[in-house]
C-alpha positions, 0 to 999 in steps of 0.5 A: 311687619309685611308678608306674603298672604295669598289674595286670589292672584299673584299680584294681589298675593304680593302685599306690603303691609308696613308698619310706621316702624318700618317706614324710613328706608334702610339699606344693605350694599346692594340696594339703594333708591334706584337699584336691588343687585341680586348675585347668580351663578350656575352652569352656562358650562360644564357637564350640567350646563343643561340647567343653563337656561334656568339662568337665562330664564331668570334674567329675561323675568326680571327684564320683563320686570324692569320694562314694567316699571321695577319693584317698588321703583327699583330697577333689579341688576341681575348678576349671572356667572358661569361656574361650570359646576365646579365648586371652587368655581363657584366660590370664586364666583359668589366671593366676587358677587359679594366682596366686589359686586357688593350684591344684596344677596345671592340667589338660586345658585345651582347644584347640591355640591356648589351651594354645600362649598359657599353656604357656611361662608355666606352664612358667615358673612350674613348674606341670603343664600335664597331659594338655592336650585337644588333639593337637598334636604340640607337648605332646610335647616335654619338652626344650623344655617339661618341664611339658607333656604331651598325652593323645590321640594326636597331630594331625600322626600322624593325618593322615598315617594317613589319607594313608597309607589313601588311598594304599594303597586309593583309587589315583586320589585326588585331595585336598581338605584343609579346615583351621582357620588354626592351630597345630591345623590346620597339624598336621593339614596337616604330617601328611597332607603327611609320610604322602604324600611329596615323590612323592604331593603332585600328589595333594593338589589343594586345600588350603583354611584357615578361621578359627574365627571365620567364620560358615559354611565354605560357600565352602570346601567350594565351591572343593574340589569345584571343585578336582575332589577325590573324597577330602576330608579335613576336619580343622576343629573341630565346628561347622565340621565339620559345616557341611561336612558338610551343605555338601557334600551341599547341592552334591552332592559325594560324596568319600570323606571322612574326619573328625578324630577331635576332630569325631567326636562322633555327638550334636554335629557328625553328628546336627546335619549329618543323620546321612544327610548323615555315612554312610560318612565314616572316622575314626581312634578310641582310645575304645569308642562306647557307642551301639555295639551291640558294647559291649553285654555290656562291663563297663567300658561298663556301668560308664560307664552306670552313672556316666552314669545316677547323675552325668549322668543327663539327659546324651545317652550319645551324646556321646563327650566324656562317654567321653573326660571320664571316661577322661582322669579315670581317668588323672590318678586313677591318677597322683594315687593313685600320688603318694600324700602327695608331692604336690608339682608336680614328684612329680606331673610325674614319675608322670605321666611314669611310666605303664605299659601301663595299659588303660582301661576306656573305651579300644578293646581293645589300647590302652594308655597309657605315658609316660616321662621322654622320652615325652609322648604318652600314647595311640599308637594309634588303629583307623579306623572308619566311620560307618554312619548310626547308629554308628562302626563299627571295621575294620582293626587297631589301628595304632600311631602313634607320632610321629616 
């Protein structure tokens, strides 16, 4: 059977190895000799529209793809819809992408509360529901959803990182979590619960939710100072995260303060919060910052560049879903490559589920990705980092997070 083994780079990494079983072609609808039809949705709208560009990203890869020839011969017809991070929107746009747009299979569909409102429908109907762009713990669970599978590293883990760093390097910590009410948020919740113990909880003094839909989080960010917190761990999407952020400067209330890595992005949530406002605020990232002077002389930095400048060329390099775009891209390149001329859901399913020790070009050194037949979860591991006012800059060791 074929599969992903790593092989130096990431062409040699994208091996087919089939067998003479495999040989003769076998389709499902949306494949055929000249064309694989992959299904997208994500916010181009919305109050979580920042992640847009994800989508934007996504398509300008596959276009670079296509320009060089396609996969194994085949053209790839990205399909994109806007759901405004609605959830009945979003399952009236993925019940289109499969019921009349006939897609192989969808992929890196947005959002904890939109993929949670699809996933046992395409679960039902057997089609992937591939590297979903979201972290929640739940795209891990292959009894329970075989079709369903994550890419980054998980929410919950997450969390419970940055309480295991609060209890190892600020003894006095006394905690003020923001979350958004949902599955998204009460991963986070769960995490940094689970990383402190039933011992540690009088740590966590304040723990403060919002909806999506609110205007501003002011009132929030308002009663965890009050709450006499000097570690906020903000765990919201971007606009409301970088409300806080402002916020919190706006009432001078300086904790250490540590950012979920979906809200990390420098041009879309700390540019708009002044840059001044984010400086020293912690996260835990898998990807290279090309703004990064670090990266300078990298070569998978300069290739990205280079993409960046032929497919992307007014876009901001700044804008970190433009790597995360791209590098999920090359995943599900390399898992349609090693399907080969079986592309059917299932054979997709499977490689996917077949990936081994790959390492990205866009991915931090010491990163790798690998998924079995009982491991949904891609990326395990992720280095903190500090925002100096003008860039991430990474300390500390790749830390393995693997969840429980």
């Amino acid at each position: 059977m074929s599969a992903l083994r790593l092989m130096g780079g990431l062409a040699a990494a994208l091996v087919l190895a089939a067998s003479p079983a495999l040989a003769q072609k076998k389709y499902d609808p949306g494949a055929s000799d000249t064309e694989i039809k992959i299904g997208h949705s994500i916010p181009y709208s919305g109050p979580a529209s920042a992640y847009g560009t994800i989508g934007k990203a996504i398509a300008s890869y596959f276009k670079k793809v296509n320009d060089e020839g396609g996969i194994n011969g085949r053209k790839v017809n990205f399909i994109s819809h806007d759901d405004g991070y609605s959830p009945p929107r979003t399952v009236e746009v993925v019940r289109q992408l499969v019921e009349q747009e006939q897609v192989l299979f969808v992929f890196n569909t947005l959002g904890t509360p939109t993929n949670t409102a699809i996933q046992k429908y395409l679960n039902a109907k057997k089609v992937p529901q591939l590297f979903v762009a979201t972290g929640a713990s739940k795209w891990g669970k292959p009894k329970e959803f075989p079709w369903t599978m994550g890419w980054q590293p998980d929410y919950a883990t997450e969390g419970a990182l940055y309480a295991k760093y609060i209890l190892e390097n600020i003894p006095d910590a006394k905690i003020g979590l923001l979350y958004q009410n949902d599955d998204f948020g009460k991963d986070y919740v769960e995490g940094v619960k689970r990383g402190l113990g039933e011992k540690n909880m009088s740590k966590l003094v304040a723990s403060v939710s919002f909806e999506v839909t609110d205007p501003t989080i002011d009132s929030q960010i308002i009663q965890l100072k009050g709450a006499g917190a000097n570690v906020f761990i903000n765990t919201a999407t971007p606009k409301a995260a970088a409300q806080a952020i402002r916020k919190a400067a706006e009432i001078d209330w300086k904790p250490t303060h540590f950012l979920t890595n979906v809200s990390s992005n420098i041009q879309t949530v700390l540019i708009p919060a002044g840059p001044e406002n984010a400086k020293g605020i912690i996260t835990a990232d898998y990807r290279k910052d090309a703004s990064d002077p670090q990266w300078a002389n990298d070569k998978g930095v300069a290739d990205w560049r280079a993409w960046m400048a032929k497919y992307n060329p007014d876009a901001n390099v700044a804008d970190q879903n433009y790597v995360y775009g791209y590098a999920v891209a090359q995943t599900l390149e390399g898992v349609l490559r090693a399907a080969g001329d079986n592309l059917t859901r299932a054979n997709v399913m499977k490689e996917a589920a077949s990936i081994k020790d790959l390492q990205l070009p866009m991915l931090l050194p010491g990163i790798k990705i690998s998924t079995g037949p009982n491991d949904f979860y891609p990326i395990e591991a992720v280095q903190l980092a500090k925002f100096t006012g003008k860039t991430w800059e990474l300390f500390g060791k790749v830390i393995e997070s693997r969840p429980e």
